[in-house]
DOPA-829437 format. One line per field, with one value per residue (C-alpha): chain; x, y, z. Coordinates in steps of 0.25 Angstrom, whole numbers, plus 5000, padded with zeros to 4 digits. Example, Ala and Ser with C-alpha at 12.3 -4.5 7.8 and 13.67 -1.06 7.14 Angstrom:
2
kette	c(A, A)
x	c(5049, 5055)
y	c(4982, 4996)
z	c(5031, 5029)
//
This chain:
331
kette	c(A, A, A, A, A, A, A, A, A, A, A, A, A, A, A, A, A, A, A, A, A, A, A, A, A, A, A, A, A, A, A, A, A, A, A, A, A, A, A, A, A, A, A, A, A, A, A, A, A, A, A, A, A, A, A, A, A, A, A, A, A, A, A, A, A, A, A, A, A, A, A, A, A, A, A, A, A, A, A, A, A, A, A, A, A, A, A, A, A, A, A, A, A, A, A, A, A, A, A, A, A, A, A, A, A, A, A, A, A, A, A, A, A, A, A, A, A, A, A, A, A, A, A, A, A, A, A, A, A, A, A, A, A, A, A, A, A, A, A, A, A, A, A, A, A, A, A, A, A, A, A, A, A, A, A, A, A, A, A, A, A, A, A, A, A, A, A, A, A, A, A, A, A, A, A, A, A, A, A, A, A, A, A, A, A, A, A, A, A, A, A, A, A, A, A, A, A, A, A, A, A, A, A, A, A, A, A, A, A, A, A, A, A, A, A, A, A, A, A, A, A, A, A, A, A, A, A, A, A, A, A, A, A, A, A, A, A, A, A, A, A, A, A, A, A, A, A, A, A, A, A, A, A, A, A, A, A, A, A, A, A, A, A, A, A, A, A, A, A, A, A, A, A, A, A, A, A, A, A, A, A, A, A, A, A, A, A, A, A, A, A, A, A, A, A, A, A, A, A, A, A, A, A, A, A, A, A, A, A, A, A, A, A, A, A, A, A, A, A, A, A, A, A, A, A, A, A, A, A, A, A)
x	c(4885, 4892, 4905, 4909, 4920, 4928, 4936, 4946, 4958, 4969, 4972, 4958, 4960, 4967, 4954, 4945, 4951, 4948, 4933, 4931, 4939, 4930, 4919, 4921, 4919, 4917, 4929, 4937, 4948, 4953, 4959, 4973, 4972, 4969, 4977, 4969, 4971, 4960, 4957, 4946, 4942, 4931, 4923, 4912, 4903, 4892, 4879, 4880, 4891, 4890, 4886, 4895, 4906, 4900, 4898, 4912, 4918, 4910, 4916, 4929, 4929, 4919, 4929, 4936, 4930, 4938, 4930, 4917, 4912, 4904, 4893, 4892, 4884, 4889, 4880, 4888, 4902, 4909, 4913, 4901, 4903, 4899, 4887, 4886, 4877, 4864, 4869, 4879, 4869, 4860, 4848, 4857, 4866, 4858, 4864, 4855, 4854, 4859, 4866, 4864, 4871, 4866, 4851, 4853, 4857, 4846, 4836, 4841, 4837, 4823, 4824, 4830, 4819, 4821, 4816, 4814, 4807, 4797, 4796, 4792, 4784, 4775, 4776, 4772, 4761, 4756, 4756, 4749, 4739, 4735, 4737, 4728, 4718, 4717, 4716, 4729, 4736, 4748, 4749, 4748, 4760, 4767, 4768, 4771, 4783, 4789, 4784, 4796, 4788, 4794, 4809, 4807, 4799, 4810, 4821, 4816, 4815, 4829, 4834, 4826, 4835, 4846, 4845, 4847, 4840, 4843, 4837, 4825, 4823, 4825, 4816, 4804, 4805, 4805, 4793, 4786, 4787, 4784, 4772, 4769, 4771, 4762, 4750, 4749, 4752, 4741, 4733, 4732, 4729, 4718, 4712, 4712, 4706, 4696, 4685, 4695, 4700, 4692, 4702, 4703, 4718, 4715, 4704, 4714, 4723, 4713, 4714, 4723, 4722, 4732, 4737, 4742, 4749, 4756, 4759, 4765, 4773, 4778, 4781, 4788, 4799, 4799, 4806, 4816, 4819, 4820, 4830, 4839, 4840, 4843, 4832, 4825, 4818, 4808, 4803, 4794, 4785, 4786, 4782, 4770, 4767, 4767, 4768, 4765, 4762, 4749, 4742, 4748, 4742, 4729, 4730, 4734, 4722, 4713, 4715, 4717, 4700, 4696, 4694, 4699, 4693, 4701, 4715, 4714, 4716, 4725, 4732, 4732, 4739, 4749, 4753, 4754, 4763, 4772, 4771, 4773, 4785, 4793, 4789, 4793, 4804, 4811, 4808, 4815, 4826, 4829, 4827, 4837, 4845, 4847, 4853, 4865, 4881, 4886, 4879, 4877, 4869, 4862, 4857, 4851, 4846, 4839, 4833, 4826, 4822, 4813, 4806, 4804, 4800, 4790, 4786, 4781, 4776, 4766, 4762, 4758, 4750, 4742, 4740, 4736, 4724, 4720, 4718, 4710, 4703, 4700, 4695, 4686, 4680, 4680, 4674)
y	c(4727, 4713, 4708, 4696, 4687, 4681, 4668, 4662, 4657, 4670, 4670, 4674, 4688, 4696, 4693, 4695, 4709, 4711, 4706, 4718, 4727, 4725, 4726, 4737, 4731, 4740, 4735, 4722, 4716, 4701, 4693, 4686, 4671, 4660, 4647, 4640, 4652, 4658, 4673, 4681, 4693, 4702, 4710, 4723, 4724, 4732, 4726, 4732, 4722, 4711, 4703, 4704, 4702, 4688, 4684, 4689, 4681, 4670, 4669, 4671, 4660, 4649, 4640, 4638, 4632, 4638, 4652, 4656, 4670, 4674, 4688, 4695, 4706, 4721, 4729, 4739, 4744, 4758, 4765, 4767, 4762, 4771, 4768, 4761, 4769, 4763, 4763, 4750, 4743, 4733, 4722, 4712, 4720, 4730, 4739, 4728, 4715, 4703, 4694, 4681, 4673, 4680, 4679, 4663, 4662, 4672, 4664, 4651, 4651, 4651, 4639, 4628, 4618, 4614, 4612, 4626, 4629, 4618, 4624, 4637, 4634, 4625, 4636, 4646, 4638, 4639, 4651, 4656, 4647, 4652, 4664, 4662, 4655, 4666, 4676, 4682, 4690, 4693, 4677, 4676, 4686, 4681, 4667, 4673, 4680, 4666, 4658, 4653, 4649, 4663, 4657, 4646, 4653, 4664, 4655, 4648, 4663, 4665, 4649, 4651, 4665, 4657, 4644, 4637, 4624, 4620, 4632, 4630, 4616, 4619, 4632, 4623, 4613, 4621, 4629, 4616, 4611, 4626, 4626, 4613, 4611, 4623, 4620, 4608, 4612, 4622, 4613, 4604, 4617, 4620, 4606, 4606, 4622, 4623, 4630, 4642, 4645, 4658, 4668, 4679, 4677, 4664, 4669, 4679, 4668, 4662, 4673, 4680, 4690, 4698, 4705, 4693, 4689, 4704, 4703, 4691, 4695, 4709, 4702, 4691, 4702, 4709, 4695, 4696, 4709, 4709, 4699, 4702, 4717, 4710, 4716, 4701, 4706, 4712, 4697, 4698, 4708, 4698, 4687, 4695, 4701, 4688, 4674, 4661, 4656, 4662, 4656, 4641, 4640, 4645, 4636, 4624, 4628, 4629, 4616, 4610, 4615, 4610, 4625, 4622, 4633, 4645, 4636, 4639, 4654, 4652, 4643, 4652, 4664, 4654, 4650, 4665, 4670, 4658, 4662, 4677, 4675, 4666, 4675, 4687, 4684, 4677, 4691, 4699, 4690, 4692, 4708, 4708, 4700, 4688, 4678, 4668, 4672, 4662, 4661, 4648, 4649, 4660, 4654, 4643, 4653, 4660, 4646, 4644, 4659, 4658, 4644, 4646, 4662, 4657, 4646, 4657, 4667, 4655, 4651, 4667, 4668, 4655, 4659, 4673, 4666, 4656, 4669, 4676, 4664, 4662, 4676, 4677, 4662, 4670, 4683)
z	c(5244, 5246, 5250, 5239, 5247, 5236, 5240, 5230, 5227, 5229, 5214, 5211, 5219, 5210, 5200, 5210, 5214, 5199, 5200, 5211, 5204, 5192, 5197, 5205, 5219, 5231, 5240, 5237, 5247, 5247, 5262, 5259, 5254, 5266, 5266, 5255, 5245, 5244, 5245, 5250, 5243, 5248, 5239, 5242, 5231, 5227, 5224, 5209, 5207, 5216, 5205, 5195, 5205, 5210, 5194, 5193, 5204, 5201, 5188, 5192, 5204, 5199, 5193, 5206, 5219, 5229, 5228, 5236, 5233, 5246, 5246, 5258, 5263, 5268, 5276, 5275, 5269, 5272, 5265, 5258, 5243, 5231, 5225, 5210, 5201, 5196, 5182, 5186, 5191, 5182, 5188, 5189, 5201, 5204, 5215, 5226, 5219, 5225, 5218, 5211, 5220, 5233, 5225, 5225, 5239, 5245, 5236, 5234, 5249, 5247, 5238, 5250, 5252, 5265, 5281, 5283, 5271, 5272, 5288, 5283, 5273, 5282, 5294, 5285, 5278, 5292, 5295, 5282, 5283, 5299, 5292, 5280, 5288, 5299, 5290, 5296, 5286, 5296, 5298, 5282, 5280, 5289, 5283, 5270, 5276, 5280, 5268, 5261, 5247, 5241, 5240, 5231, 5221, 5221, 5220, 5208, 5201, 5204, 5199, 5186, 5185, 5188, 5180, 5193, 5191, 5205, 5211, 5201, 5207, 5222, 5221, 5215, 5225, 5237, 5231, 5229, 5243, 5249, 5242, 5244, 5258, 5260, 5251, 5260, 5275, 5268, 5265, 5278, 5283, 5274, 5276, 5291, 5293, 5279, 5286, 5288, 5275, 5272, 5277, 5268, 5268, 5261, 5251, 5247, 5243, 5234, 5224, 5214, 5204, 5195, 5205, 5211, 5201, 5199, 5215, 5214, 5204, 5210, 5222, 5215, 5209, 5223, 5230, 5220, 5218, 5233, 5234, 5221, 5229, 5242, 5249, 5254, 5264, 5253, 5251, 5264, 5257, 5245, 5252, 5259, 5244, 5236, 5246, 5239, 5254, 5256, 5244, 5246, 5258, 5255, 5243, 5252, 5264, 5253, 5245, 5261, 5262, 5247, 5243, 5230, 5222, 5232, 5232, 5216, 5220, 5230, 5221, 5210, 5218, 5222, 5208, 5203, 5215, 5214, 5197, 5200, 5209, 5200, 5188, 5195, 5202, 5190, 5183, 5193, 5194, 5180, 5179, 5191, 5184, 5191, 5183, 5182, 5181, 5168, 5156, 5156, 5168, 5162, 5150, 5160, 5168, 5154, 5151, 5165, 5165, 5152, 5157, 5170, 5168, 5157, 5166, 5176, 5166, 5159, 5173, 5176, 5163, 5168, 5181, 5177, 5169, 5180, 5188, 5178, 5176, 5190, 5192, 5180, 5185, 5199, 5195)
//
């Protein structure tokens, strides 16, 4: 449950009052207009409905510029509305989902390339080398916890869902200089300890099989089924189950010592989990129905769906036969 605070100009109340009417809003109450004529009106709404009200609003209020439509949480509200009966509910406002907008600002997040970022990446690049190296898996978790390298590729699943070009471009950048940053602090480190990169926690990164693939692609669905339902804090076990982390540094120490032939591997697993994630979580982003209000931005949305989801299922299907390959040659 959500309270939607409406501010707008005070003629728009009495079709407000309609919009909550309408749509069968738990509570609905409005605060006298203020001095520059605006009104305030206060809406609880039920996770069912919460995003047919915002579309509804949205399309009411988006030709004017003197509107802001604000979400706020309720931990509680007595007394105790009645609950709706799983046959009103659909995937796209399923009796938990967030909302679009509420999506984009949780994710969107994720996406910002900046100082704190690049910091975390680089501490815990650290950190999962040590760990790597020492053959600590606690130290290894650890770092997979704080890596930030799951947010970009999650964001670009939701931009391609949404057409958002602007989101697509932000998402591939900071990815790129996630990854980047972290193959080479990996790789100074690899090139300054060589002789101490036979941990098992390394060698384990230097293989994948099918069952990667099918991990990667469970957990990928997992992150964002567990943000779509607001139940975030799901994404640790994610990041545990699936971290991109792990295998770049690996990747990195071992190019950083000349060990060519174990970087493939560790190379490969990295390609198929940041494939799997995109894959999945654009997959899970349209069954829960994630998409775009107008249909103008939907028929974008569609067109960016199909490349960038074939993109993704080509790239699977390659690195499903390098894997093969790779075993067979292996074997």
């Amino acid at each position: 449950m959500r309270i939607i605070e409406v501010v707008a100009d005070a003629g728009h109340l009495d079709t407000l009052a309609s919009i909550a009417e309408q749509y069968h809003v738990v509570d609905f109450w409005a605060c006298p207009s203020g001095d520059d004529g605006r009104v305030v009106l206060h809406m609880l709404v039920d996770d069912t409905a919460r995003q047919q009200v915002v579309d509804a609003l949205q399309g009411l209020l988006g030709g004017s510029v003197n509107f802001r439509i604000i979400i706020l949480p309720v931990e509680a509200a007595l007394p105790r509305a009645q609950p709706v009966s799983a046959a009103g509910q659909d995937k796209a406002s399923g009796g938990d989902s967030q909302t679009r907008e509420e999506l984009y600002n949780d994710i969107e997040r994720g996406a910002r390339l900046d100082i704190n970022f690049l910091l975390m990446a680089c501490l815990s690049t650290i950190v999962a080398s040590i760990g790597l190296i020492e053959n600590n898996v606690a130290v290894v978790i650890g770092a997979m916890v704080i890596a930030p390298l799951l947010g970009p590729n999650i964001a670009l699943a939701l931009a391609t869902s949404l057409g958002d070009n602007e989101l697509i471009w932000k998402s591939l950048k900071t990815n790129m200089a996630g990854l980047t940053l972290t193959l080479v602090i990996a790789l100074v480190i690899g090139a300054i300890w060589p002789d101490h990169l036979a941990s098992p926690e390394i060698l384990a990164r230097t293989d994948v099989g099918l069952d990667g693939v099918v991990l990667a692609l469970a957990s990928g669905a997992a992150a964002v089924l567990s943000l779509t339902t607001g139940l975030s804090s799901a994404l640790v076990g994610v990041m545990v189950a699936v971290a991109l982390l792990p295998p770049a540094a690996s990747l990195g120490m071992l190019l950083g010592s000349a060990q060519v032939g174990l970087a493939l591997g560790a190379g490969l697993l990295l390609a198929v989990n940041i494939v799997c994630i995109n894959l999945s979580a654009k997959l899970m982003f349209l069954y829960r129905g994630v998409r775009p209000r107008t249909w103008l931005e939907m028929r974008k949305a569609r067109q960016s769906t199909v490349t960038y989801t074939a993109i993704w299922i080509v790239t699977l299907a390659l690195l499903v036969v390098a894997i093969v390959l790779r075993q067979q040659l292996l074997g």
